[in-house]
C-alpha positions in Angstrom: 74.1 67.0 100.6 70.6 68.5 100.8 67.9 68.9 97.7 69.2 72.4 96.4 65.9 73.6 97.3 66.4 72.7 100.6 69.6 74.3 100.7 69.4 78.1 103.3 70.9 80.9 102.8 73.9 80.2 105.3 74.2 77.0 103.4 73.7 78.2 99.9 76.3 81.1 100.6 78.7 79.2 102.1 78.7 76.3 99.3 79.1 78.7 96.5 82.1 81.0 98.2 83.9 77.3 98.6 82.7 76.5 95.0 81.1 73.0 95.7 78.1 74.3 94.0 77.5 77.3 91.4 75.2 80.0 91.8 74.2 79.2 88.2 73.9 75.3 89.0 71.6 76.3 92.3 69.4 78.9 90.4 68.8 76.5 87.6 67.7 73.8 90.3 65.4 76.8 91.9 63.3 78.0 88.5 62.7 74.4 87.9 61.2 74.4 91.6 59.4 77.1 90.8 58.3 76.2 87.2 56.9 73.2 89.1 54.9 74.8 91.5 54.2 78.4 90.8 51.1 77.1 88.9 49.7 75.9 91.8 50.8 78.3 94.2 51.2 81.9 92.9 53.8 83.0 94.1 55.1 85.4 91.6 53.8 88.4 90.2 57.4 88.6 88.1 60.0 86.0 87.4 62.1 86.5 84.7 64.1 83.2 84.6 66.6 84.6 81.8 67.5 87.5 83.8 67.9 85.4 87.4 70.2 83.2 85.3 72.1 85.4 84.1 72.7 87.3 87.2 73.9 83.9 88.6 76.2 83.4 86.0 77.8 87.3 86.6 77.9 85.7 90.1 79.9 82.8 89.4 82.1 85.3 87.3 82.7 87.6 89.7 83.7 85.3 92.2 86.6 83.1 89.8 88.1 86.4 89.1 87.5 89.0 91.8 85.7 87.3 94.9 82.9 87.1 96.7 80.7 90.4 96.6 79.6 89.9 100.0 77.8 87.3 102.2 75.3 86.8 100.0 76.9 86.3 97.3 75.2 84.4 94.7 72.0 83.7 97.0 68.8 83.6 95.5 66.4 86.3 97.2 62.3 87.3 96.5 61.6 90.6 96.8 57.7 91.5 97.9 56.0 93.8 95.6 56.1 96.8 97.2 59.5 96.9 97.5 61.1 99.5 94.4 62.8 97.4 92.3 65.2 98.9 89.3 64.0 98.1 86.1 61.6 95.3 87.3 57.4 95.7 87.5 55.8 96.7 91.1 52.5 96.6 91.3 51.6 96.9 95.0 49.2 94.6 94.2 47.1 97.0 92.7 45.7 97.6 89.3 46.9 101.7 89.9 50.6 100.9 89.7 50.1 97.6 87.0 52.2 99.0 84.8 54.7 100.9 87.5 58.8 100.3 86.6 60.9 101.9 89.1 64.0 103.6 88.3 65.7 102.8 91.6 66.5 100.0 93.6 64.8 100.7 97.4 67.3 100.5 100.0 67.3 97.0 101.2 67.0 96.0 97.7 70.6 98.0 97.3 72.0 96.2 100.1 71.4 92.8 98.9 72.4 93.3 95.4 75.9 94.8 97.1 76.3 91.9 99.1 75.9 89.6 96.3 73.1 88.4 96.2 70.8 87.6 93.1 67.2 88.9 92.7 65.0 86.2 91.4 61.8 88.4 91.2 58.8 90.1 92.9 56.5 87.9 95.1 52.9 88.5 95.5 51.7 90.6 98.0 47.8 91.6 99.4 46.9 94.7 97.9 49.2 98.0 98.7 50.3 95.5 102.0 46.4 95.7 103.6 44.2 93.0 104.2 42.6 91.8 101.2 43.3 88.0 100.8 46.0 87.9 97.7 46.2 85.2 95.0 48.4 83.0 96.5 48.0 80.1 97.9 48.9 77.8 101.2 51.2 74.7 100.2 50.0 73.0 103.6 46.1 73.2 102.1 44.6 75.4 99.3 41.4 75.3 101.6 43.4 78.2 104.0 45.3 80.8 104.1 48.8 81.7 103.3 48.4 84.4 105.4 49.3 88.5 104.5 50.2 90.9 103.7 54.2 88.7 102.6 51.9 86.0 101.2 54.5 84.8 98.5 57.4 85.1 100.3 56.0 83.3 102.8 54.9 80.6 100.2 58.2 80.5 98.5 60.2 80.2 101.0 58.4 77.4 102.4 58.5 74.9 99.5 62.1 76.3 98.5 61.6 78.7 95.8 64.2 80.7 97.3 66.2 80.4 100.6 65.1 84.0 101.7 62.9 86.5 100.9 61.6 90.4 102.2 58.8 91.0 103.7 56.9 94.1 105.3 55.2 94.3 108.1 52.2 97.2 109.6 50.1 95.4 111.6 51.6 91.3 111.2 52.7 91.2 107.9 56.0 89.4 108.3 55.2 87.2 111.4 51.7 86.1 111.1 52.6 84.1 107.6 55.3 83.1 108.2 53.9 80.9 111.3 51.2 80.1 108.9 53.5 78.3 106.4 55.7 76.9 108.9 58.9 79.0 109.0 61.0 81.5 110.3 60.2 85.2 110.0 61.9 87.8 112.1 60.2 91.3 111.9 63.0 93.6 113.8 62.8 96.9 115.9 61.1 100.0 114.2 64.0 102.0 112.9 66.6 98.9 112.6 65.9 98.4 108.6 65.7 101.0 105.8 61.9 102.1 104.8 63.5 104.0 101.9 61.4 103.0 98.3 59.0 100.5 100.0 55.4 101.7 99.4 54.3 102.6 102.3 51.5 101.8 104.3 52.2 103.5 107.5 55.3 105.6 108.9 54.5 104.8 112.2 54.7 101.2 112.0 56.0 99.8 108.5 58.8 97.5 109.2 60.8 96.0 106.8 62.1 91.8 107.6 63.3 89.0 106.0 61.6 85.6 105.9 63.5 82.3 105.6 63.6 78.7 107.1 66.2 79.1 110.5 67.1 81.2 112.8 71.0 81.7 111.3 69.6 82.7 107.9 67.5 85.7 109.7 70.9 87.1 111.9 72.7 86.5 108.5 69.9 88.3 105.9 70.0 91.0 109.1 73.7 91.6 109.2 73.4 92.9 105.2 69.8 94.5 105.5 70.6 96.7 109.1 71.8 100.1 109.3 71.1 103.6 109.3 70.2 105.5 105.9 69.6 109.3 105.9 67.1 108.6 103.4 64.6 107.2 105.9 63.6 109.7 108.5 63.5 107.3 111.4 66.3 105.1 110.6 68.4 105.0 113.6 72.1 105.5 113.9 72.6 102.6 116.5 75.5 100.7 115.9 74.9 97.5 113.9 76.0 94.2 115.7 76.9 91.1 114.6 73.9 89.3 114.3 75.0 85.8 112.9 77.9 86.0 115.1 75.0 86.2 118.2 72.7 83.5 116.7 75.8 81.0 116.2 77.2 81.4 119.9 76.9 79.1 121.9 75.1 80.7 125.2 73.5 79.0 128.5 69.7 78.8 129.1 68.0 82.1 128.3 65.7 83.5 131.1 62.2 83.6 129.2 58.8 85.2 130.1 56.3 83.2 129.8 53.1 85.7 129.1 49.7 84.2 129.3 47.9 87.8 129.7 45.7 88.6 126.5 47.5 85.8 124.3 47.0 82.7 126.2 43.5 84.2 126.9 42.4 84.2 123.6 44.1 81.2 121.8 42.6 78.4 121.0 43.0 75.4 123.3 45.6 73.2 120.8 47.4 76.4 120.5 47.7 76.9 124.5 48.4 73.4 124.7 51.3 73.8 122.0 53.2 77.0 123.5 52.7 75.6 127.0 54.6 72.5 125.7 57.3 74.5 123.9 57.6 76.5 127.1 58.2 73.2 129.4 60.6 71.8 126.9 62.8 75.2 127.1 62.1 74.3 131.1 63.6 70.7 131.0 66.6 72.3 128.7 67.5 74.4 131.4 66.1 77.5 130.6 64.5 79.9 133.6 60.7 80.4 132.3 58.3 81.9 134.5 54.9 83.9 134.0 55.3 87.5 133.4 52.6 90.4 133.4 52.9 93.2 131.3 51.6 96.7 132.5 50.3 97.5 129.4 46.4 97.4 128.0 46.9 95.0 125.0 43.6 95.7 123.9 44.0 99.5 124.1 47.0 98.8 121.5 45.3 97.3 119.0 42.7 99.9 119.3 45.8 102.5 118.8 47.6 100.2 115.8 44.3 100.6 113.6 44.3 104.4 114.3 47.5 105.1 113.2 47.4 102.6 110.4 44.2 104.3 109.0 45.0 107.4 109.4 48.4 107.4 108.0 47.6 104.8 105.2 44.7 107.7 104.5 47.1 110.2 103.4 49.5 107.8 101.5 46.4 107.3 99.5 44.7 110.4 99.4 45.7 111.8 95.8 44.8 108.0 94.1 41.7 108.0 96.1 40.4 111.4 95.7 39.9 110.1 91.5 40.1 106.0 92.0 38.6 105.3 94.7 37.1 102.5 92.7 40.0 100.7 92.2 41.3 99.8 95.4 39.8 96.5 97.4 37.4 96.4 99.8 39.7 96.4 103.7 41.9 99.1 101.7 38.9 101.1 100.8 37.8 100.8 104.4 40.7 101.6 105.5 41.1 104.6 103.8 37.4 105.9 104.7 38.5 104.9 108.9 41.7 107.0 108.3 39.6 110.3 106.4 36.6 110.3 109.0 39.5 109.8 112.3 39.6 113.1 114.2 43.0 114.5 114.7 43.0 113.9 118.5 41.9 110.6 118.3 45.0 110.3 115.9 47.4 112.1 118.9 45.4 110.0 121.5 47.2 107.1 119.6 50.8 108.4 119.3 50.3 108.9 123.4 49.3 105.9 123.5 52.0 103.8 121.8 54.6 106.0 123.3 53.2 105.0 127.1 53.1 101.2 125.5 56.4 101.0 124.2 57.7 102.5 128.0 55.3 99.8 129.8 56.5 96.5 127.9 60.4 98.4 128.0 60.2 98.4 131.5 58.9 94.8 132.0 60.9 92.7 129.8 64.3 94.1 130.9 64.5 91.6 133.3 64.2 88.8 130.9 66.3 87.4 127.2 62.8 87.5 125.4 59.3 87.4 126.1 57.4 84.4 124.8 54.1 83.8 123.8 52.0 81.8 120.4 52.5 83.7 117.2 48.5 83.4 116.3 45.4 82.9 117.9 45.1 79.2 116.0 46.4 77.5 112.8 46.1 79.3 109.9 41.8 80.0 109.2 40.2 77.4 106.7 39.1 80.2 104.2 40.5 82.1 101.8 38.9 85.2 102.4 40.6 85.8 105.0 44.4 86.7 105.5 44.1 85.9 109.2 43.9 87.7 112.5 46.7 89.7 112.6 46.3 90.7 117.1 49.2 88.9 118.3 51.6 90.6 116.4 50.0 94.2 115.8 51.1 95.0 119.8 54.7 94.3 119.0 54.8 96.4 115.9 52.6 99.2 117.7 55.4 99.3 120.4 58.4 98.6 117.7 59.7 95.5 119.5 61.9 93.0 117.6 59.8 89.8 117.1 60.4 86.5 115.5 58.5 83.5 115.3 59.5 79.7 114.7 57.9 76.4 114.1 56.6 74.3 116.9 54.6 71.7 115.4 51.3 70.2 113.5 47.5 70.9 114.2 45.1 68.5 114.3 44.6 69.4 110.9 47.9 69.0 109.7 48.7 72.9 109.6 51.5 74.9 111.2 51.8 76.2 114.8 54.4 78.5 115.7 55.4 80.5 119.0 57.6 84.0 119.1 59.7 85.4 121.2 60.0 89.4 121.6 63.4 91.1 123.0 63.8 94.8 123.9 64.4 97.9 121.1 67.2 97.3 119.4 68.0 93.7 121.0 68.0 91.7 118.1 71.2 90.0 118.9 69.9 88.8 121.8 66.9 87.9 120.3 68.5 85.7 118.1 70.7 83.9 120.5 68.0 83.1 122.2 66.0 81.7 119.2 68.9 79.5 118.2 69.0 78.4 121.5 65.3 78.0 121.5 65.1 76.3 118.1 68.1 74.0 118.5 66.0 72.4 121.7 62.3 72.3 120.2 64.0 71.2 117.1 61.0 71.5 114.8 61.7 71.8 111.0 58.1 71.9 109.0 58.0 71.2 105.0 54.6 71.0 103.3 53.9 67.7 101.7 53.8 66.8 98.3 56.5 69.9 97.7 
């Protein structure tokens, strides 16, 4: 049997319904895990052991007399810090809400807690989910970064704090640290996931995702965290699908778009080199990959992202600004100040443009199972005043599009490469078959060493 820590949250779920290991027994093995290494690392703004415990033990409870909640039942899950969490401290990452307790659970929070799952805790995050580097820090090599705005969920769930944790992503949030740290993180299509009690950072593009270590674990934390809620204006009504059920199919090679345009441009040559060898590996496994062009301005996009981020993020923080402006971080600051001095048609010049975007990629990648292309420009930066370069990623939420990335090997420097694969609106399922497909041929699991 695996290390507990090792254990995902198919596994994990799975074991405890069939009783060959307790929720109690595996949280008890994960707060040692983090007792060990959340010195180190910083991964948590709060972990109250007692209470995880005895959540675990209600677990354990609950399933000798009644059953099993859900499929997450007894699964250990981190909760970023901007998510509302009853009862438990949410900071944002800012000194404003230090002391902030909400009194209600946000909605993915809800839907974990009713499938069964056990909330370990809130994870660190960059301040209000911008870009000023966070506390955190990488397990691959202190020297870089974890990547943000998710730093400590992507932290923990690499060295196996917890199997799975949320995320957020406004620009690359989810994806971009997740590559960084060598796992899986799957940031769905705008509208797919519940908003509702996450602090936000932009209603244009906040999009709420789970991070973990496989493909099956993000179909299976999307099954429970998918679906429409009237409490979030732009949550859609679309039928939910089976999203493990899609991931653990068996299906025959996926036709893939290869796209070189803007990303393969302006990668770093052991990065090229990498996603070029992913992409001839899916080739000898059968699969049909071929160069595609997209008829969109990738540039323009990221132009367009920023706009709407600013602006948006602007009014979120208008009130706290207005009499604390000195309290927020430098990018937030700046932020904010883009956002105030933006013109109101440069701000409709944006919503043009990402409505013409999202129809541009739409119409290109219908002929393909996913598009694919590296997840960053290079390995995660050797600084920790940086959170990284968030470009290849900040397209795909300006447009909405479903994106996950997964581990494809080492840099010269020891640090994690990934590639990711974008689907159409709403295509997660088929994103996710393809990435098992994808994963179970480059069959690259990554673990930082000495953890």
């Amino acid at each position: 049997m695996s290390e507990m820590h090792e254990l995902g949250v198919v596994e994990a779920a799975g074991m405890i319904r069939s009783r060959a290991v307790s929720a109690a027994e595996l949280m008890e093995a994960l707060l040692a895990r983090c007792d060990a290494l959340d010195g180190a690392l910083k991964v948590w703004v709060t972990l109250d052991g007692d209470a995880a415990m005895a959540a675990a033990r209600e677990r354990d409870s609950e399933l000798a007399s009644e059953g099993a909640r859900g499929p997450l039942h007894g699964v250990p899950v981190g909760i970023k810090d901007i998510y509302f969490t009853r009862g438990v401290l949410t900071t944002s990452g800012s000194t404003i809400y230090a002391e902030f307790v909400p009194e209600y659970d946000a909605t993915t929070v809800a839907l974990l807690r009713q499938a069964g799952a056990v909330i370990m805790g809130k994870t660190v995050t960059t301040e209000f989910a911008c870009g000023d580097p966070s506390p955190t820090v990488s397990p691959w090599n202190a020297v870089h970064t974890p990547g943000g705005s998710s730093s400590g969920s992507a932290v923990g769930a690499a060295v196996g704090m917890f199997p799975a944790a949320l995320g957020s992503q406004t620009g690359g949030s989810i994806v971009r640290p997740s590559s960084y740290n060598g796992i899986v993180g799957l940031k769905p299509t705008f509208g797919r996931v519940s908003r509702h009690g996450v602090y936000p950072v932009s209603e244009s593009l906040d999009t709420m995702g789970p991070m973990v270590r496989s493909v099956e674990d993000a179909a299976l934390m999307l099954n429970v965290l998918a679906g429409h809620d009237i409490n979030d204006a732009d949550s859609s009504e679309r039928p939910v699908e089976d999203y493990l059920g899609a991931a653990q199919t068996k299906i025959g090679p996926p036709r893939i778009g290869l796209v070189r345009q803007f990303f393969m441009e302006q990668c770093d040559d052991e990065t090229r080199a990498n996603t070029e060898s992913m992409a001839e590996k899916l080739r000898d496994a059968g699969a049909a990959v071929e160069e595609v062009s997209l008829p969109v301005d990738f540039d323009a996009a990221l132009v367009g992202q920023r706009a709407l981020m600013s602006v948006e993020g602007a009014q979120v923080h208008e009130g706290n600004f207005a009499v604390r402006a000195d309290e927020f971080s430098a990018n937030v600051h700046g932020l904010i100040e883009q956002g105030l001095g933006t013109p109101a048609l440069e701000y409709l010049k944006a919503k043009h443009l990402q409505s013409e975007f999202r129809r541009g990629v739409q119409s290109a990648i219908g002929g393909y199972d996913a598009l694919l292309m590296p997840t960053t420009p290079a390995a995660a930066p050797p600084s920790r005043e940086t959170t990284g370069d968030p470009k290849f990623q900040s397209p795909w939420t300006f447009g909405g599009f479903p994106e996950i990335t997964l581990p494809s090997g080492l840099s010269e420097g020891g640090m994690p490469l990934g590639v990711q694969l974008v689907a159409g609106h709403f295509e997660e399922a088929r994103l996710l078959a393809v990435a098992a497909w994808c994963e179970a041929v480059v069959g690259v699991r990554l673990t930082p060493m000495g953890t």
